[in-house]
C-alpha positions, 0 to 999 in steps of 0.5 A: 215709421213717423207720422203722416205729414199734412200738406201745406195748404191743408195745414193753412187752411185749418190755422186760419180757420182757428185764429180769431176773427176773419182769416183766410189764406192763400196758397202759392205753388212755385214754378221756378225759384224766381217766383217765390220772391215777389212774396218774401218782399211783402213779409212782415217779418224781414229777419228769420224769413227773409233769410230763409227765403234767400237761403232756400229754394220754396216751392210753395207758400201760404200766406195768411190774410187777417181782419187788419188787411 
């Protein structure tokens, strides 16, 4: 039987309690596959990312907010 699978705002919350500094997150649950791309246009990280969201349907997401803003 494989392990239980933490969900994804759980597993947010927890990271962001454990990086350094002030960090929070937020987390988003998508209604439609439209709503996840005024997300993906503010990422970081255009490659990997970027192709994953153009690839994918995501139904939810957490993005996580650090001390830089």
């Amino acid at each position: 039987m494989p392990p239980a699978r933490t969900d994804l705002n759980a597993f947010a919350t927890d990271l962001a309690f454990r990086l350094p500094g002030s960090w929070n997150s937020e987390y988003h649950h998508h209604a439609a596959y439209k709503d996840q791309f005024p997300i993906a246009e503010q990422l970081w990280d255009l490659g990997h990312v970027d192709w994953v969201v153009s690839e994918f349907v995501l139904t939810h997401d957490a993005v996580l907010h650090g001390p830089g803003g």
